[in-house]
N, CA and C of each residue as an Amber inpcrd file, in Angstrom:
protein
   237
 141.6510000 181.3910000 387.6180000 142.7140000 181.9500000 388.4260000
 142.5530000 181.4260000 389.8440000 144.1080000 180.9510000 390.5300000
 143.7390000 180.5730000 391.5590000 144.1360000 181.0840000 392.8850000
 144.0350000 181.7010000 393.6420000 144.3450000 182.7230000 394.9970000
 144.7770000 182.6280000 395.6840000 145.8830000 182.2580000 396.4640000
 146.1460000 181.8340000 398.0770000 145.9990000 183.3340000 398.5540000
 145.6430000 183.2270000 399.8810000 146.0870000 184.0150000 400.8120000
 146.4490000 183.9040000 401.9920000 148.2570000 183.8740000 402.5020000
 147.8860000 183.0160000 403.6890000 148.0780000 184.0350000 404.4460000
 147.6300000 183.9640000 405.8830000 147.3030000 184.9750000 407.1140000
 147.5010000 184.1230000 408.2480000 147.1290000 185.1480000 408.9230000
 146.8210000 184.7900000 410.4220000 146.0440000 185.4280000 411.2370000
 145.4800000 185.0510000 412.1900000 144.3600000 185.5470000 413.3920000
 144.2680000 187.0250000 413.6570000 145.5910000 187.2400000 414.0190000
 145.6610000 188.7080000 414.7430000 146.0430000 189.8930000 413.5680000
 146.2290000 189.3700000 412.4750000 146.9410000 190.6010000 411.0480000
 145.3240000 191.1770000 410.8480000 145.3710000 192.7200000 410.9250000
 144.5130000 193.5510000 410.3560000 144.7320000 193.7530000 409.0420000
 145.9790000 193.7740000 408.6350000 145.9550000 194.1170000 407.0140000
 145.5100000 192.7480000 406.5490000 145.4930000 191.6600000 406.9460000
 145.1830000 190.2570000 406.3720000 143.4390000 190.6870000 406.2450000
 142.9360000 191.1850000 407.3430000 141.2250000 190.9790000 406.9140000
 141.1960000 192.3190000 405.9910000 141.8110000 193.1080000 405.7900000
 141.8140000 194.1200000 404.2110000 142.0540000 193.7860000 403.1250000
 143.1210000 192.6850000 403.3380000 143.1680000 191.9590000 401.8410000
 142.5710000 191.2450000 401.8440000 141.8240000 190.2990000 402.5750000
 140.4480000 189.9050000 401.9850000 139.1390000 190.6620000 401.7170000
 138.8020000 191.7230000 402.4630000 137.7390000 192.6110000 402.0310000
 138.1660000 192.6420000 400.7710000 139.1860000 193.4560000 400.1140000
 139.3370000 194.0740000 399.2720000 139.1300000 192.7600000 398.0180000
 139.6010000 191.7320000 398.3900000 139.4140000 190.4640000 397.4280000
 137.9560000 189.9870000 396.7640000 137.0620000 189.8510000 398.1520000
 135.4200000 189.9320000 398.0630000 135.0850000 190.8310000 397.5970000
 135.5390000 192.3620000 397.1420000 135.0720000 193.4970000 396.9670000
 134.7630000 193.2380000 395.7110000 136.0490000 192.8440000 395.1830000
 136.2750000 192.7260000 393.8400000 136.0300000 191.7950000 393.2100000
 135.1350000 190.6830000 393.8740000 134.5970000 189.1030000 393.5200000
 135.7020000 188.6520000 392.8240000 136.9000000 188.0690000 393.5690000
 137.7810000 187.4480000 393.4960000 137.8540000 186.4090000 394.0320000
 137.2850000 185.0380000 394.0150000 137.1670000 184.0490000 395.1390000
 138.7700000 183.7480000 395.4730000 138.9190000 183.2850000 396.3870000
 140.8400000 183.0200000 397.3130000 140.2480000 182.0130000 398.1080000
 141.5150000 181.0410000 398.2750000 141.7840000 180.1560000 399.3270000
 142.5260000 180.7730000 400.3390000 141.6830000 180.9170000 401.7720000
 142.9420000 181.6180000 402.9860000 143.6330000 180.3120000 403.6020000
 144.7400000 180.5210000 403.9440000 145.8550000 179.4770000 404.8250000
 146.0020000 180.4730000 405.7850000 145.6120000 179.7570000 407.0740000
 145.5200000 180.4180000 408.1910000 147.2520000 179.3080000 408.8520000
 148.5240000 180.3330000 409.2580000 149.5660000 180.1720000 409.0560000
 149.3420000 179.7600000 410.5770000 148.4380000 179.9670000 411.4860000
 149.1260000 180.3690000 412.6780000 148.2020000 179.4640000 413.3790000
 147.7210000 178.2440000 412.3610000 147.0040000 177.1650000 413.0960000
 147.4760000 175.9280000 412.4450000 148.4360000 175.6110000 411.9910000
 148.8920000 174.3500000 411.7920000 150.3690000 174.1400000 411.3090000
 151.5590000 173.9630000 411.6660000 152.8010000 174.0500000 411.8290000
 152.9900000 173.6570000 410.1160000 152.5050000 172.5670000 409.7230000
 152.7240000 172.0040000 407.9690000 152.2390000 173.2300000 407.4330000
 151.3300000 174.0730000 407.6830000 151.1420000 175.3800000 406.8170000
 152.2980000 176.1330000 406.9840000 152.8470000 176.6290000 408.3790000
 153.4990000 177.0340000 407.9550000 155.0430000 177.1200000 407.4900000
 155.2770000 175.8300000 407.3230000 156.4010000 175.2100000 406.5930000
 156.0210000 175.2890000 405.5740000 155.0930000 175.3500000 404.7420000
 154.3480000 175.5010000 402.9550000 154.7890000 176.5880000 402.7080000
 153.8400000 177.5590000 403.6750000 154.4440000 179.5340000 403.9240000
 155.7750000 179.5970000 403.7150000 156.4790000 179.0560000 404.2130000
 157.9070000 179.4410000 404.4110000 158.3560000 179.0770000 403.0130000
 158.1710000 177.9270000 402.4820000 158.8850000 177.3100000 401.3270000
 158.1290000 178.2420000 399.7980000 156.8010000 178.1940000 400.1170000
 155.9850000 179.0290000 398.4460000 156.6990000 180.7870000 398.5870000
 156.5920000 181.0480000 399.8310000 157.1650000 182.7230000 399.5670000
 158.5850000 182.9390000 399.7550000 158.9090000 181.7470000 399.3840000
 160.7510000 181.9560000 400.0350000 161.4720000 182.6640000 401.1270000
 160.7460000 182.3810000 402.3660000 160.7430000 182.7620000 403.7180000
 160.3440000 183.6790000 404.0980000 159.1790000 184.3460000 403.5270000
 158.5940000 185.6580000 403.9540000 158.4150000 185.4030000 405.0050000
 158.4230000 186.7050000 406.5130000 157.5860000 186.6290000 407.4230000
 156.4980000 187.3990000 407.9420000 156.4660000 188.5420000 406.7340000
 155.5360000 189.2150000 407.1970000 154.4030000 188.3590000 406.3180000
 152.5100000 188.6940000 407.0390000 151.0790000 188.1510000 406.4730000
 150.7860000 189.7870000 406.2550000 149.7970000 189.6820000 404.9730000
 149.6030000 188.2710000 404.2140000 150.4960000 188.4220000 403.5710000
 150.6400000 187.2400000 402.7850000 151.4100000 186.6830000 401.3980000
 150.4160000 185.8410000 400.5700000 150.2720000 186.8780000 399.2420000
 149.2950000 186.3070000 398.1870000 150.2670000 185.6640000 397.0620000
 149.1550000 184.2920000 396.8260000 150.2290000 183.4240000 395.9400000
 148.9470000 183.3600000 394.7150000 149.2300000 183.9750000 393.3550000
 148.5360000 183.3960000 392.4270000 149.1110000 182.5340000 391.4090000
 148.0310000 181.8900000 390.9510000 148.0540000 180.6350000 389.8790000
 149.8710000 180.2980000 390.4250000 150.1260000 179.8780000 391.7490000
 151.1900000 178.9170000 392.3070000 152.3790000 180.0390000 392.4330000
 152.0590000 181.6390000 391.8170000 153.2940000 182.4780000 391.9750000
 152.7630000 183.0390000 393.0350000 154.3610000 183.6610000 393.7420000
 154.2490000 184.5550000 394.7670000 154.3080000 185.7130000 394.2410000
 152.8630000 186.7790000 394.8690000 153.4160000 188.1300000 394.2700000
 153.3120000 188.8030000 395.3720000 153.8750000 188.6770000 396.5560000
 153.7860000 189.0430000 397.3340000 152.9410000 189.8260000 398.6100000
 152.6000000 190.9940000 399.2140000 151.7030000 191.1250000 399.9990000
 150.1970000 192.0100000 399.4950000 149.5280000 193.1280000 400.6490000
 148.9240000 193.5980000 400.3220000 148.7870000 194.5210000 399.7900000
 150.6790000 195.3900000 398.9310000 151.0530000 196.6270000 398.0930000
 151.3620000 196.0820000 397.1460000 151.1720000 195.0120000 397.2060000
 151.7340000 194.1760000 395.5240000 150.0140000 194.0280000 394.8440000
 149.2980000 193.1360000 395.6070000 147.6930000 192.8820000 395.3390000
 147.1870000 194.5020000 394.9120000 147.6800000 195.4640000 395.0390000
 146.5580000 196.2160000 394.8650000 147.4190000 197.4630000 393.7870000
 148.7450000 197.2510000 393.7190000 149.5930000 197.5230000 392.3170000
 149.0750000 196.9410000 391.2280000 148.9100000 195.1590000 391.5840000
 148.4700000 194.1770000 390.2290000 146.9760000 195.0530000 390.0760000
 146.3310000 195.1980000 390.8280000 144.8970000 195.5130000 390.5480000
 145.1700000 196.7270000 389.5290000 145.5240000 198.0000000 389.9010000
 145.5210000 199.1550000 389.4200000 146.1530000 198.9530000 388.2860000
 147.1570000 198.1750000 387.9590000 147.3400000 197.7560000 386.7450000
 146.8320000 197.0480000 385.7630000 145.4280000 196.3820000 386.3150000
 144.7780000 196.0640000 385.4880000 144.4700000 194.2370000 385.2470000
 145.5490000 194.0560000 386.1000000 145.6690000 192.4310000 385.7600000
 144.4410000 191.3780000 386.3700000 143.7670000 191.9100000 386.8910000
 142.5980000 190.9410000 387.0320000 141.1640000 191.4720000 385.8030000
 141.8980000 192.5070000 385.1560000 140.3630000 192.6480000 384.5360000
 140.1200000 191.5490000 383.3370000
């Protein structure tokens, strides 16, 4: 399984959804949105213009933020 998470510097819920990711030994790739303009033209195009962070992308889908990540969890889908 493969993880994006993209963020930025100043999002507090961004360093919760990664705690919560490490918690759960989930390894993720972070895309830090708010340090290179081609990221975030990627951002814009993989989440179909989201602007709120984070935005988690697995195995290439968007499932959106950090109430979606932790719906999928409680539902079971990473076990």
């Amino acid at each position: 399984m493969k993880i994006v998470v993209y963020s930025t510097h100043t999002c507090p819920i961004c360093v919760k959804t990664k705690a919560l990711l490490n918690k759960w030994n989930l390894p993720f790739e972070q895309k830090m949105i708010d340090e290179d303009r081609a990221l975030m033209a990627e951002f814009s195009e993989v989440t179909s213009g989201a602007r709120m962070v984070p935005q988690i992308v697995i195995d290439d889908k968007h499932i959106g933020g950090f109430s979606d990540l932790t719906e999928l969890h409680m539902d079971g889908f990473f076990d």
